[in-house]
PDB file with SEQRES, HELIX, SHEET and CRYST1 records, atoms N, CA, C and O in Angstrom:
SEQRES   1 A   87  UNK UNK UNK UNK UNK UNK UNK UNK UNK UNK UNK UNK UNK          
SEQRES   2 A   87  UNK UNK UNK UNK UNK UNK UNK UNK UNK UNK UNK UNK UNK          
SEQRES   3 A   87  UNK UNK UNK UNK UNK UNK UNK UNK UNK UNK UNK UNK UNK          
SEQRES   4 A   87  UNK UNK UNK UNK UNK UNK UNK UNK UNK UNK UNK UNK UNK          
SEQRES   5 A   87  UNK UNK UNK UNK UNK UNK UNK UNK UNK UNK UNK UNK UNK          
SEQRES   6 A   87  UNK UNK UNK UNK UNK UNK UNK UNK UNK UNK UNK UNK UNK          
SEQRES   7 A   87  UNK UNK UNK UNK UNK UNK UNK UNK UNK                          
HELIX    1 AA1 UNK A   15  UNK A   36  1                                  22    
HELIX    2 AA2 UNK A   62  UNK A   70  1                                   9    
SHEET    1 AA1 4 UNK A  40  UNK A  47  0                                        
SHEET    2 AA1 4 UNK A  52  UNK A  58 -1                                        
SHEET    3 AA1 4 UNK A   3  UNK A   7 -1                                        
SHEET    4 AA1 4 UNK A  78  UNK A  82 -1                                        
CRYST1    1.000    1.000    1.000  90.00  90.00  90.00 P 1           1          
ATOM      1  N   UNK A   1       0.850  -1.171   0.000  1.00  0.00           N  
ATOM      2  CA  UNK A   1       0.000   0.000   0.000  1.00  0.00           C  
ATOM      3  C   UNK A   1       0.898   1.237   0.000  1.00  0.00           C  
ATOM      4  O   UNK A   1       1.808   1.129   0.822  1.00  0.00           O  
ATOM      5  N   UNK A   2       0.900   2.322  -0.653  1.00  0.00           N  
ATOM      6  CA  UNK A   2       1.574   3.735  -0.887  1.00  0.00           C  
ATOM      7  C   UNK A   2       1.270   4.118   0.506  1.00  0.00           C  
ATOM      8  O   UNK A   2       0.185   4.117   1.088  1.00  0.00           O  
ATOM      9  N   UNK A   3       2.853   4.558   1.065  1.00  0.00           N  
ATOM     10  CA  UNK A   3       3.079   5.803   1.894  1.00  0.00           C  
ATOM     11  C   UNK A   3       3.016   7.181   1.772  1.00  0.00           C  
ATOM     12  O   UNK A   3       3.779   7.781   1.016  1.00  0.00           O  
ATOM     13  N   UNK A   4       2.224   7.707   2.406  1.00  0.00           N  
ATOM     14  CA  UNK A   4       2.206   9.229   2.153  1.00  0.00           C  
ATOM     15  C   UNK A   4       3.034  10.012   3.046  1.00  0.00           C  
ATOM     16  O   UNK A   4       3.332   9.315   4.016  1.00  0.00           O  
ATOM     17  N   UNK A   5       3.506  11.127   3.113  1.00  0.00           N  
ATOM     18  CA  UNK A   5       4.462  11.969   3.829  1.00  0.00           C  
ATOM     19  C   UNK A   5       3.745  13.565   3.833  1.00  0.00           C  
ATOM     20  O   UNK A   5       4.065  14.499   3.099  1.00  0.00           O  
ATOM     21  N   UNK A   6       2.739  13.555   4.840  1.00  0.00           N  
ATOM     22  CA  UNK A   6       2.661  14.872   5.523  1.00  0.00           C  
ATOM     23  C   UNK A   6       3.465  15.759   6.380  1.00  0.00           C  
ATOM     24  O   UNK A   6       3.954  15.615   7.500  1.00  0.00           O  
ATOM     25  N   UNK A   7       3.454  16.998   5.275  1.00  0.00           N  
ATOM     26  CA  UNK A   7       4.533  17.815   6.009  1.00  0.00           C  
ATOM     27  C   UNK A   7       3.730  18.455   6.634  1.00  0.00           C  
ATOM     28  O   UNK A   7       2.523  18.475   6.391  1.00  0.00           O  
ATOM     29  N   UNK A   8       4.550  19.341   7.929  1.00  0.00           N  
ATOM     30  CA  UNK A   8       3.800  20.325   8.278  1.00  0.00           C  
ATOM     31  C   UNK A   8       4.820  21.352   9.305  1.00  0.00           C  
ATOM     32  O   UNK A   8       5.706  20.871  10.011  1.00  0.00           O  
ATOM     33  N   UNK A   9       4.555  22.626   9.248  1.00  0.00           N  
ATOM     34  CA  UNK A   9       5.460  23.722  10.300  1.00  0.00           C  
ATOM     35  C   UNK A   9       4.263  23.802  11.934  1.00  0.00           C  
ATOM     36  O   UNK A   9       3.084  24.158  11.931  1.00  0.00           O  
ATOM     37  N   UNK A  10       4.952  23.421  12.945  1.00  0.00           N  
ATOM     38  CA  UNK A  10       4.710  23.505  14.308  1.00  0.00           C  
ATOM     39  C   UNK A  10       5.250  24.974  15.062  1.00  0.00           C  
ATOM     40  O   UNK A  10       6.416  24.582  15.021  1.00  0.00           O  
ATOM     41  N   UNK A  11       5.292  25.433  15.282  1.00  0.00           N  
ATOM     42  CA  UNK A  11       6.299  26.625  15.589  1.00  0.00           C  
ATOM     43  C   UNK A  11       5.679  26.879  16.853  1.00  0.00           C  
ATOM     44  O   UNK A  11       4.450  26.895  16.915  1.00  0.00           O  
ATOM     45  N   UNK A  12       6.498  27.114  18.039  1.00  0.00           N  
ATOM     46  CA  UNK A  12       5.913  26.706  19.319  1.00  0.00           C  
ATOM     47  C   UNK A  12       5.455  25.569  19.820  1.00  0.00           C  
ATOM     48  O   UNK A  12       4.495  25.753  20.568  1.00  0.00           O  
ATOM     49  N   UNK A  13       5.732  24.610  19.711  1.00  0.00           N  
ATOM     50  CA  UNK A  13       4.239  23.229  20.028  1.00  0.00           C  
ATOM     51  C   UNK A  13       5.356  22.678  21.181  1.00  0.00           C  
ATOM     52  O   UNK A  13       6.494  22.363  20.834  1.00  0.00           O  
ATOM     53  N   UNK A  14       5.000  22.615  22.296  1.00  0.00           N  
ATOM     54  CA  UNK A  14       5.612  21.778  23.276  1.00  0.00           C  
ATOM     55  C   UNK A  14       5.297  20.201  23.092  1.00  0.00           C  
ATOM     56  O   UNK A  14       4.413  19.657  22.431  1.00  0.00           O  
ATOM     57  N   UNK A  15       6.610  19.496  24.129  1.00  0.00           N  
ATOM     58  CA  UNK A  15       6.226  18.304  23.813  1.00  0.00           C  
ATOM     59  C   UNK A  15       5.003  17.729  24.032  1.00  0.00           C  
ATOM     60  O   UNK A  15       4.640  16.908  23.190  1.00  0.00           O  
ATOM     61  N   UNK A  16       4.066  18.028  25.231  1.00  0.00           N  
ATOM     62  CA  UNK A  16       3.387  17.609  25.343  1.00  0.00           C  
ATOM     63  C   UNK A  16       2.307  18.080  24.138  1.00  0.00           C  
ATOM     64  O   UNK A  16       1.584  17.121  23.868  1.00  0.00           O  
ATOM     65  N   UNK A  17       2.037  19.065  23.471  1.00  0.00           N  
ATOM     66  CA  UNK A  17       1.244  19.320  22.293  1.00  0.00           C  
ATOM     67  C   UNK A  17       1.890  18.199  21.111  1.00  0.00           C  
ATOM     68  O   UNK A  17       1.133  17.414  20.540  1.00  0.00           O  
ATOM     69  N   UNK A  18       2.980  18.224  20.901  1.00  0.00           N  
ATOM     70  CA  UNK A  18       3.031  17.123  19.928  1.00  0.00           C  
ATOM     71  C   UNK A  18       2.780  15.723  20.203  1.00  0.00           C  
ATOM     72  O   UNK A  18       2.400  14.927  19.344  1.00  0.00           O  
ATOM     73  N   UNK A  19       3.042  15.382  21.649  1.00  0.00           N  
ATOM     74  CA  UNK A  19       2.163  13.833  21.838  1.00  0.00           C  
ATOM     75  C   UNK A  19       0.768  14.219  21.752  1.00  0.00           C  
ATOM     76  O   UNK A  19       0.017  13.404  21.218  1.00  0.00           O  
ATOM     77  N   UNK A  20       0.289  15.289  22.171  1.00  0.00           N  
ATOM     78  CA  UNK A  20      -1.325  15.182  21.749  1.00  0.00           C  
ATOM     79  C   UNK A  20      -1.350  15.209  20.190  1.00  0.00           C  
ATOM     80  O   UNK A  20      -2.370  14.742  19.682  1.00  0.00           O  
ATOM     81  N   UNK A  21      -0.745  15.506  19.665  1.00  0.00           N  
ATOM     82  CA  UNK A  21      -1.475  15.935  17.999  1.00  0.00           C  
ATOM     83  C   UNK A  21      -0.898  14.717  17.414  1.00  0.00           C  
ATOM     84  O   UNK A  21      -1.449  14.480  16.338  1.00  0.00           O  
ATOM     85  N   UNK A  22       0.195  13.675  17.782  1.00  0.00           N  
ATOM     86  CA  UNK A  22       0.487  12.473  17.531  1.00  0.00           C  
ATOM     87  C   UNK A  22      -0.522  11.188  17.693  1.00  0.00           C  
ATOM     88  O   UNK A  22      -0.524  10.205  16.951  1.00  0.00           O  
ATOM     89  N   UNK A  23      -1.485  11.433  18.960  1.00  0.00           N  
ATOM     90  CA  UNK A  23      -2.391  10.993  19.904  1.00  0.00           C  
ATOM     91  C   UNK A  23      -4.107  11.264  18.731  1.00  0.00           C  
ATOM     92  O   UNK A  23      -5.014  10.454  18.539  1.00  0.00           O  
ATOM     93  N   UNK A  24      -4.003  12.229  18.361  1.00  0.00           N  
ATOM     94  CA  UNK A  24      -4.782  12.437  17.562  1.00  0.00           C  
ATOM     95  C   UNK A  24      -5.045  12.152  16.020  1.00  0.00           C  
ATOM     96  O   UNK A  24      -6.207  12.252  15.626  1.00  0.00           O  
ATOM     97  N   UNK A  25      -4.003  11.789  15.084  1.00  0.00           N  
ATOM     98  CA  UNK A  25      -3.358  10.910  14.023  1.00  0.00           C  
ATOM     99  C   UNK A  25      -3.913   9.790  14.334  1.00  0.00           C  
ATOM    100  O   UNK A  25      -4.767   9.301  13.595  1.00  0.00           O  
ATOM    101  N   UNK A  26      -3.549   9.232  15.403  1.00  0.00           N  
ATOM    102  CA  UNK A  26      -3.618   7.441  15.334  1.00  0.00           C  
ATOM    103  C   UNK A  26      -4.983   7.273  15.356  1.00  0.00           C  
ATOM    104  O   UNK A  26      -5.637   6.649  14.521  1.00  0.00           O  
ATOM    105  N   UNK A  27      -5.555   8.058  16.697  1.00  0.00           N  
ATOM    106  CA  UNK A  27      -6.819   7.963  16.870  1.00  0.00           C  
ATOM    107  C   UNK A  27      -7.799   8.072  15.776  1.00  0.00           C  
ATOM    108  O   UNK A  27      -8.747   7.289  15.716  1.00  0.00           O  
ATOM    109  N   UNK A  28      -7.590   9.142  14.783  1.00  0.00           N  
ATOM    110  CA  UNK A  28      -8.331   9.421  13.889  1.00  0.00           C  
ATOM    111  C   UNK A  28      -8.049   8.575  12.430  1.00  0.00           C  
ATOM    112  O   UNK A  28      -8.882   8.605  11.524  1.00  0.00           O  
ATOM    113  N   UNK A  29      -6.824   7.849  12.326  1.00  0.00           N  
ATOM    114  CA  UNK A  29      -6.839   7.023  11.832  1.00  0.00           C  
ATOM    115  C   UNK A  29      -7.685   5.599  11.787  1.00  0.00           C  
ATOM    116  O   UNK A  29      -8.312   4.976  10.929  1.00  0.00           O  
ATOM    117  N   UNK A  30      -7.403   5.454  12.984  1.00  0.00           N  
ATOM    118  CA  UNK A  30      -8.196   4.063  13.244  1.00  0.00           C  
ATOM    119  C   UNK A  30      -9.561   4.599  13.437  1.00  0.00           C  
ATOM    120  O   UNK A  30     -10.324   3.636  13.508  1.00  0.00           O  
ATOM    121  N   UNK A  31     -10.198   5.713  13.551  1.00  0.00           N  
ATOM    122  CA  UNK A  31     -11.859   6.117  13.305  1.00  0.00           C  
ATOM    123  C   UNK A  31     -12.046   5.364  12.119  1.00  0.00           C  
ATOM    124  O   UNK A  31     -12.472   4.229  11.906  1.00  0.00           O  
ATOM    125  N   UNK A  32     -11.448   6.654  11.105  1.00  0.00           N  
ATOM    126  CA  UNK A  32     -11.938   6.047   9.344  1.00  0.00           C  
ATOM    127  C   UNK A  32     -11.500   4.830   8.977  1.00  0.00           C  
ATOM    128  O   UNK A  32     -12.166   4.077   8.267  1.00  0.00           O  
ATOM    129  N   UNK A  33     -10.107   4.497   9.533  1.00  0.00           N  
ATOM    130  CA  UNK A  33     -10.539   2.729   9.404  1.00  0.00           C  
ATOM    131  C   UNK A  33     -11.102   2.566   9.473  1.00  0.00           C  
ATOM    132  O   UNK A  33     -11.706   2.640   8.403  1.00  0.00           O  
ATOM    133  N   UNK A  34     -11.847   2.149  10.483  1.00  0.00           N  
ATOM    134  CA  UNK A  34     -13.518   1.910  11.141  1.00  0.00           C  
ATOM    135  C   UNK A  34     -14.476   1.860  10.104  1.00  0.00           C  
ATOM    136  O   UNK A  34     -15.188   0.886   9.864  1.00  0.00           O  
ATOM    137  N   UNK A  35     -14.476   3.179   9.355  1.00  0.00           N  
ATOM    138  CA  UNK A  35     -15.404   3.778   8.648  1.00  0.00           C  
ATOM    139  C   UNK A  35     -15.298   3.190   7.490  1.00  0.00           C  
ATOM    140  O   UNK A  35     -16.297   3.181   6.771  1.00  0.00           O  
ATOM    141  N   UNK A  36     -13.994   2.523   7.004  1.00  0.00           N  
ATOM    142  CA  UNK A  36     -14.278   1.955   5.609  1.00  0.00           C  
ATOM    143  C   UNK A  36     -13.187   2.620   4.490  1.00  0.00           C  
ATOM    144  O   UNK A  36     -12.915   2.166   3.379  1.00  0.00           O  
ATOM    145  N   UNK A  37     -12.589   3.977   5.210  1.00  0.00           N  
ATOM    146  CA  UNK A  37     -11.085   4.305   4.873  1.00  0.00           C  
ATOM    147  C   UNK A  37      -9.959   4.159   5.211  1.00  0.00           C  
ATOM    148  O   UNK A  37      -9.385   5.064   5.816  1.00  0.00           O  
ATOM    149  N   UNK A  38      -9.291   2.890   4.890  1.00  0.00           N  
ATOM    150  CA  UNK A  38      -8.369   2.500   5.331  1.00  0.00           C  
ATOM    151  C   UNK A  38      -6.884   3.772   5.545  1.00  0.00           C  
ATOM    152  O   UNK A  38      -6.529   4.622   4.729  1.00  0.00           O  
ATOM    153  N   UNK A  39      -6.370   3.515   6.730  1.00  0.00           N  
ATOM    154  CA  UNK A  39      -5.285   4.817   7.149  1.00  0.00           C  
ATOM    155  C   UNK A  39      -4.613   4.339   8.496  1.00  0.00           C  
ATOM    156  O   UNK A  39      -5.004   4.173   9.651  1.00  0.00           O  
ATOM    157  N   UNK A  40      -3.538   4.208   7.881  1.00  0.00           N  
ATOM    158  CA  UNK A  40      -2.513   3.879   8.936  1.00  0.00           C  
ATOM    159  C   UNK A  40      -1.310   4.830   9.462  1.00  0.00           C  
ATOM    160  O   UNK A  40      -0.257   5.092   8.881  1.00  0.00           O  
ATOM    161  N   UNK A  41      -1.795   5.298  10.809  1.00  0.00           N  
ATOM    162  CA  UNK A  41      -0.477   6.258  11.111  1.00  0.00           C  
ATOM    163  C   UNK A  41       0.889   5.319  11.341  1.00  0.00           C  
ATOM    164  O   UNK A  41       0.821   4.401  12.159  1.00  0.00           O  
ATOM    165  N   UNK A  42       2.008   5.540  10.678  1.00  0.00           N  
ATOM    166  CA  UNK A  42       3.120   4.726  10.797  1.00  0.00           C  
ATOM    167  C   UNK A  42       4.036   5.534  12.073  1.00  0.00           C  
ATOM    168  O   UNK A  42       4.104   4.945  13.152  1.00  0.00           O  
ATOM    169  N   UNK A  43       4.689   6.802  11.929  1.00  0.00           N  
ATOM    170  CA  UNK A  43       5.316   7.767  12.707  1.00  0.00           C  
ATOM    171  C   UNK A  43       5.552   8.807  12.432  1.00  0.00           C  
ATOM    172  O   UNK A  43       5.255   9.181  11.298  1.00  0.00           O  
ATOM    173  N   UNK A  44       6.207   9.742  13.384  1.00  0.00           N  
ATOM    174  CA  UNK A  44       6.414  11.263  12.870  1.00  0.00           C  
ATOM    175  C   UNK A  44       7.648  11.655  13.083  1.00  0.00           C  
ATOM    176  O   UNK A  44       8.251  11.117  14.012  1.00  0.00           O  
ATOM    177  N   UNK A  45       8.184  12.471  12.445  1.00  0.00           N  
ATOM    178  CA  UNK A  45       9.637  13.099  13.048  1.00  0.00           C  
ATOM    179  C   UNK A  45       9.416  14.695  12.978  1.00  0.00           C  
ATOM    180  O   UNK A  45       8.675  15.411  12.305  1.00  0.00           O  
ATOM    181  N   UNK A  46      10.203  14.890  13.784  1.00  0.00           N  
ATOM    182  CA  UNK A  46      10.217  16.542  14.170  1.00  0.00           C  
ATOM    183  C   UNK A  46      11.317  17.289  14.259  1.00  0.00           C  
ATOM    184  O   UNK A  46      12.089  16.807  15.088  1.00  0.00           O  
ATOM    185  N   UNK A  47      11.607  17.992  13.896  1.00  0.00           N  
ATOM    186  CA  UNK A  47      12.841  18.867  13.928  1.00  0.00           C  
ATOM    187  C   UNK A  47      13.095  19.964  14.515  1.00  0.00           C  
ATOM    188  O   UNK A  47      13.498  20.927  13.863  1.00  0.00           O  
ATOM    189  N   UNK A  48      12.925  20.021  15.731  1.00  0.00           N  
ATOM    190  CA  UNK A  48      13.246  21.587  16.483  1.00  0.00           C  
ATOM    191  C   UNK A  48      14.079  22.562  15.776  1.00  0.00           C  
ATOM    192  O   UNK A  48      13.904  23.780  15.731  1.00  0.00           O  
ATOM    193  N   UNK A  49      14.856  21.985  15.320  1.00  0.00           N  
ATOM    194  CA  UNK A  49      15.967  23.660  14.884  1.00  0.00           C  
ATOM    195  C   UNK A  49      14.978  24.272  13.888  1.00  0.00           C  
ATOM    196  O   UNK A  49      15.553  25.324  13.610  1.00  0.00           O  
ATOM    197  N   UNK A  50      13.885  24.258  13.209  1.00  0.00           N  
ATOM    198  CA  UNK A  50      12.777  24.654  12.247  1.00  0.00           C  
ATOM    199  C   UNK A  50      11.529  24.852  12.577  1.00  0.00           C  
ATOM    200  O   UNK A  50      10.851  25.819  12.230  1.00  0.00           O  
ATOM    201  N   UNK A  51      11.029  23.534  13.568  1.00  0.00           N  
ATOM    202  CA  UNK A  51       9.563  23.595  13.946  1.00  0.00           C  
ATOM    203  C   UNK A  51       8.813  22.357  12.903  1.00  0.00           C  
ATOM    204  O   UNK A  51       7.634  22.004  12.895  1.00  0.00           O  
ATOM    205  N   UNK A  52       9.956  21.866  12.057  1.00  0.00           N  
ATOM    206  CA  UNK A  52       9.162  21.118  11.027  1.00  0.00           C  
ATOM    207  C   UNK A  52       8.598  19.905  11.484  1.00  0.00           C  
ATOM    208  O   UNK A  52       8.775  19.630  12.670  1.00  0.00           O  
ATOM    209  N   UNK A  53       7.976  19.153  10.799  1.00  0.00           N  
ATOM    210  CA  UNK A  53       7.243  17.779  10.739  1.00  0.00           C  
ATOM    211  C   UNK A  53       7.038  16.947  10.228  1.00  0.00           C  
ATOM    212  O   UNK A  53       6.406  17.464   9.306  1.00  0.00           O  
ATOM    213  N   UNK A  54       7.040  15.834   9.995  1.00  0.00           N  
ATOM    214  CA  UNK A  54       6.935  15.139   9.029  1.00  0.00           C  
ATOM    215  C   UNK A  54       6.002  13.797   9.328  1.00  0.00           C  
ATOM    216  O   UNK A  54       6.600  12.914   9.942  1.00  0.00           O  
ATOM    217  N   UNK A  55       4.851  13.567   9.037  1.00  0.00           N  
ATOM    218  CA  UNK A  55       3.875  12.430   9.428  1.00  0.00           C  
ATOM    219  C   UNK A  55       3.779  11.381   8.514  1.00  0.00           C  
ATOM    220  O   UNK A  55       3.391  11.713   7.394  1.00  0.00           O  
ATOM    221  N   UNK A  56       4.079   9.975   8.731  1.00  0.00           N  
ATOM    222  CA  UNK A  56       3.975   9.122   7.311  1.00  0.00           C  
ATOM    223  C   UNK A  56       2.710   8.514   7.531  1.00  0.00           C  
ATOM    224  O   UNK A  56       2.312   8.614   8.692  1.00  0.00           O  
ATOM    225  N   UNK A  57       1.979   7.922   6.751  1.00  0.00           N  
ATOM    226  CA  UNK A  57       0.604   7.669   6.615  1.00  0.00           C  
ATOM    227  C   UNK A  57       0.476   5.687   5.665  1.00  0.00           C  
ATOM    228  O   UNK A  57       1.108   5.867   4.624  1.00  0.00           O  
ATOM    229  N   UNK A  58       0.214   4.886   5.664  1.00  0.00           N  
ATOM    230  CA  UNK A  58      -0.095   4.383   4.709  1.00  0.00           C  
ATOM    231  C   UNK A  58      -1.646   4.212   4.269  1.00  0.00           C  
ATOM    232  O   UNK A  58      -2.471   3.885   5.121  1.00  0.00           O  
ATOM    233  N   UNK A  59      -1.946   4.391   3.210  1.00  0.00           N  
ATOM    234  CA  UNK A  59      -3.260   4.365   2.790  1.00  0.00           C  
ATOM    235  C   UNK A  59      -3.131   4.297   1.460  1.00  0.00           C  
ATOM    236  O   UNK A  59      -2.046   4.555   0.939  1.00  0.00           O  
ATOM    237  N   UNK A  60      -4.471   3.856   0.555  1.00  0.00           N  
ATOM    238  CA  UNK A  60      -4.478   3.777  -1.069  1.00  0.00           C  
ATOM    239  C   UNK A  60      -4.617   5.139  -1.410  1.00  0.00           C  
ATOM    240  O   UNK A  60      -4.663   5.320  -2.627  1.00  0.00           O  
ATOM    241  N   UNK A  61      -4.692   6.082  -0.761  1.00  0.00           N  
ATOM    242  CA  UNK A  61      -4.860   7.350  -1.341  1.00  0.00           C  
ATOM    243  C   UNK A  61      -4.494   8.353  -0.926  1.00  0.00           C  
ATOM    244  O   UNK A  61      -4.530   8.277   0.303  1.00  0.00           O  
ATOM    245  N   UNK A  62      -4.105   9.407  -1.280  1.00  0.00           N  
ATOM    246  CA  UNK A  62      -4.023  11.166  -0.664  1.00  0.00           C  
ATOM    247  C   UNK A  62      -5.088  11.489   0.302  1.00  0.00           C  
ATOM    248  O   UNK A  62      -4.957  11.851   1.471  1.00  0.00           O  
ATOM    249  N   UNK A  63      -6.459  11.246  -0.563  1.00  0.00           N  
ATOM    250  CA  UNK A  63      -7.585  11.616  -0.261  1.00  0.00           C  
ATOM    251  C   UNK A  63      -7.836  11.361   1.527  1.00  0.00           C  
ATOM    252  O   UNK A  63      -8.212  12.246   2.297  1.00  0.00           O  
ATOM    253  N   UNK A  64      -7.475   9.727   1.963  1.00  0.00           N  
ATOM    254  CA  UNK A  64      -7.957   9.650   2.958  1.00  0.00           C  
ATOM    255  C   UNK A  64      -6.860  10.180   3.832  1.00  0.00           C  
ATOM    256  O   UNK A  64      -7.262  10.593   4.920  1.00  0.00           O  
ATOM    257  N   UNK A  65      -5.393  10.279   3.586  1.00  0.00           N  
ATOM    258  CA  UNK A  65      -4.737  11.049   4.410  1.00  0.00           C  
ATOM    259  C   UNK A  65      -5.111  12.811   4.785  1.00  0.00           C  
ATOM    260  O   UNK A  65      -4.883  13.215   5.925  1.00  0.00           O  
ATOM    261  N   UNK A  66      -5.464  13.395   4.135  1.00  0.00           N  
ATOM    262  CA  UNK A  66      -5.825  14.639   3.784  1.00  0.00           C  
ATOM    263  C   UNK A  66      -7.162  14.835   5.126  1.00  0.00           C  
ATOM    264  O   UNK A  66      -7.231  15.739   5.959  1.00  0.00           O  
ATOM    265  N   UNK A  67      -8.235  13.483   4.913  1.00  0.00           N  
ATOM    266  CA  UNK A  67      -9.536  13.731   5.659  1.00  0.00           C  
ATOM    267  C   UNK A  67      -9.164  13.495   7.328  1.00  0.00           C  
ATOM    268  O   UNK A  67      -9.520  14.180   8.287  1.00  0.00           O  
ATOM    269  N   UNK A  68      -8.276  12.214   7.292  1.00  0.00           N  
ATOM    270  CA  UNK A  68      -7.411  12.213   8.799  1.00  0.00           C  
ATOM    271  C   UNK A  68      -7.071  13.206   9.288  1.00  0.00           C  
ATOM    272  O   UNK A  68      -7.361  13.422  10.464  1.00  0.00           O  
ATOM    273  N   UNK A  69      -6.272  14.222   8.459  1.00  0.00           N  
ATOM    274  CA  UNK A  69      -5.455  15.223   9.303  1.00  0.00           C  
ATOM    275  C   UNK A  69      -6.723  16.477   9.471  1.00  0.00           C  
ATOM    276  O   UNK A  69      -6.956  16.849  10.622  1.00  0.00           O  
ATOM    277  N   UNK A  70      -7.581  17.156   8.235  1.00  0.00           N  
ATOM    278  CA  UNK A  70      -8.338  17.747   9.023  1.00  0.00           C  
ATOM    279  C   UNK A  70      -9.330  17.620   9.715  1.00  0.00           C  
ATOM    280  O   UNK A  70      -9.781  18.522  10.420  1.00  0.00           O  
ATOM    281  N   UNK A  71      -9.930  16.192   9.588  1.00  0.00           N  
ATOM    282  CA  UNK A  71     -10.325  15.983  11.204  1.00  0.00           C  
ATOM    283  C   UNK A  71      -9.643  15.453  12.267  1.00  0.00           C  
ATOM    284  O   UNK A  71     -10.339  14.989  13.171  1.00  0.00           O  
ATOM    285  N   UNK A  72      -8.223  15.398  12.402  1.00  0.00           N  
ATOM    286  CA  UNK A  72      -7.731  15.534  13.814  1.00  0.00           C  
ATOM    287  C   UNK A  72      -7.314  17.063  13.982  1.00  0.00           C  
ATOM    288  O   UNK A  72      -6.702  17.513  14.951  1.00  0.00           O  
ATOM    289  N   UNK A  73      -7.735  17.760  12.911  1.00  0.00           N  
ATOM    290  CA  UNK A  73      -7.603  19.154  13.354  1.00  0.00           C  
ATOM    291  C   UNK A  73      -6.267  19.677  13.631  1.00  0.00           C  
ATOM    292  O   UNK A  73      -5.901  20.496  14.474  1.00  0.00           O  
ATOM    293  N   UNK A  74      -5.356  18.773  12.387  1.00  0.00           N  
ATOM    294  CA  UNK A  74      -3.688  18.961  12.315  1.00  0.00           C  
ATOM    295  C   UNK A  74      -3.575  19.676  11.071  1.00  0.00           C  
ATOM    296  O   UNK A  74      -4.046  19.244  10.019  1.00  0.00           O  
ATOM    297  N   UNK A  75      -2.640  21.320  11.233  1.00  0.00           N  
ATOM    298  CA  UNK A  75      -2.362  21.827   9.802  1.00  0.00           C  
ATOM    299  C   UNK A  75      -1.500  21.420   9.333  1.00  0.00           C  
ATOM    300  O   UNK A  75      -0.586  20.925   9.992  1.00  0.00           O  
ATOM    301  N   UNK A  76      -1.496  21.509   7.655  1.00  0.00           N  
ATOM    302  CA  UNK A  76      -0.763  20.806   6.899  1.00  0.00           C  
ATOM    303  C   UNK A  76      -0.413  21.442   5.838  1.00  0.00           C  
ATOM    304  O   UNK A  76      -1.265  22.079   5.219  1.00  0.00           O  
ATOM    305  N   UNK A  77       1.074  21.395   5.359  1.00  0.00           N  
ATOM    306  CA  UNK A  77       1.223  22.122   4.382  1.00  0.00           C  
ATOM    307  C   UNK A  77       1.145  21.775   2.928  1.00  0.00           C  
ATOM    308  O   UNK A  77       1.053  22.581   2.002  1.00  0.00           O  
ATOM    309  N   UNK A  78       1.215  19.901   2.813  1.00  0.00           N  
ATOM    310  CA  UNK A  78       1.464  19.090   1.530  1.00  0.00           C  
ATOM    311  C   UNK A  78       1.523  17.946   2.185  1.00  0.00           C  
ATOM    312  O   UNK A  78       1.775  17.572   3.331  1.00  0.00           O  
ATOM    313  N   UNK A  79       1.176  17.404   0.995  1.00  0.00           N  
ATOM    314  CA  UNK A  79       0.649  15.610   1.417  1.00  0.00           C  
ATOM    315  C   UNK A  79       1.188  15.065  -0.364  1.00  0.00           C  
ATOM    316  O   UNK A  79       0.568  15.190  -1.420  1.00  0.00           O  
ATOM    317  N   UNK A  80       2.563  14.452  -0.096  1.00  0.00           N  
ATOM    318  CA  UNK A  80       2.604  13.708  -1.399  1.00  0.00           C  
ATOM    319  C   UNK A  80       2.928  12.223  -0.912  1.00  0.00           C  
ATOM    320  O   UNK A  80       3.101  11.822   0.239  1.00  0.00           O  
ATOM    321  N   UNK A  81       2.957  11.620  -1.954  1.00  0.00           N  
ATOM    322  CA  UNK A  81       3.540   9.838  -1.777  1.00  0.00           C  
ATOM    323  C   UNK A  81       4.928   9.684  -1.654  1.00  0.00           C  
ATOM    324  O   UNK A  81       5.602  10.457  -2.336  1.00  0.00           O  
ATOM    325  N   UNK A  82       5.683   8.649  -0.753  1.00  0.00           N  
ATOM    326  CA  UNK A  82       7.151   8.632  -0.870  1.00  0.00           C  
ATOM    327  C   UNK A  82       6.933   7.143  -0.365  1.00  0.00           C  
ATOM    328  O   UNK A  82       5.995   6.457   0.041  1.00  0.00           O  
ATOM    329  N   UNK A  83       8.731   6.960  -0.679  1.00  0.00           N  
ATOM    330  CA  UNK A  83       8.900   5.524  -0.422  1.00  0.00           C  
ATOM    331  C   UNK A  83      10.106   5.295   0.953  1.00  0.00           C  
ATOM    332  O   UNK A  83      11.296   5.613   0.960  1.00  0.00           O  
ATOM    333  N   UNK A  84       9.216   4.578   2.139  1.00  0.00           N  
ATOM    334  CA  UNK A  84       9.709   4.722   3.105  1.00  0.00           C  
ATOM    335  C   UNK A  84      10.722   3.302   2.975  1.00  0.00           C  
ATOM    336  O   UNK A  84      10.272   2.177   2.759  1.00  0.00           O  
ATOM    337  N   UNK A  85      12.008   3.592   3.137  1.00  0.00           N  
ATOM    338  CA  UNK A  85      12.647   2.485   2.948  1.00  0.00           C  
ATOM    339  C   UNK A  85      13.745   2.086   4.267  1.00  0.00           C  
ATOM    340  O   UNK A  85      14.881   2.497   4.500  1.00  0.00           O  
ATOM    341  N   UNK A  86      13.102   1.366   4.804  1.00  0.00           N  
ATOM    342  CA  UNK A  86      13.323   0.481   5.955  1.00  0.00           C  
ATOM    343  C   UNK A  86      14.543  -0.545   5.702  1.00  0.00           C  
ATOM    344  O   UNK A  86      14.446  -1.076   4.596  1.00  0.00           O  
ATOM    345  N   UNK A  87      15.507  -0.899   6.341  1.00  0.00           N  
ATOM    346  CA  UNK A  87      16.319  -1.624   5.832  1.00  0.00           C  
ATOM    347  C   UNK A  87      15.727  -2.938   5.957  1.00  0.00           C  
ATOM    348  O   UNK A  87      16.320  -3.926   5.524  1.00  0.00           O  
TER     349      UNK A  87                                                      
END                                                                             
């Protein structure tokens, strides 16, 4: 199944805001699972020296990554496909 790679700028977000908005990914992932849109939060990385983000997703589509993040009510700047390569 295609990995997607949501970026996004945090600027300010303490740790504890990023375990919530991490907390909120999974959760809202496994909703629309539920629902019949398959979406798997895999992990995130973060980069303090920027504020940046990076969320990987697997799902058959953009579409359902896109509906995850604004209903967990996470901004986002771009959502493309990449290939997460694990050794």
């Amino acid at each position: 199944m295609p990995i997607y790679a949501v970026q996004r700028q945090l600027p300010g977000i303490t740790m504890t805001e990023l375990a919530g908005a991490q907390k909120a990914a999974i959760d809202t992932s496994a909703h629309l699972t539920r629902e019949g849109f398959p979406v798997k939060y895999i992990r995130s990385n973060y980069y303090p020296s920027d504020a940046r983000c990076t969320c990987l997703f697997e799902s058959p589509d953009a579409e359902s990554v896109r509906r995850v993040n604004e209903e967990a009510l996470l901004p986002f700047e771009k959502i493309e496909e990449v290939f997460d390569l694990n050794p």
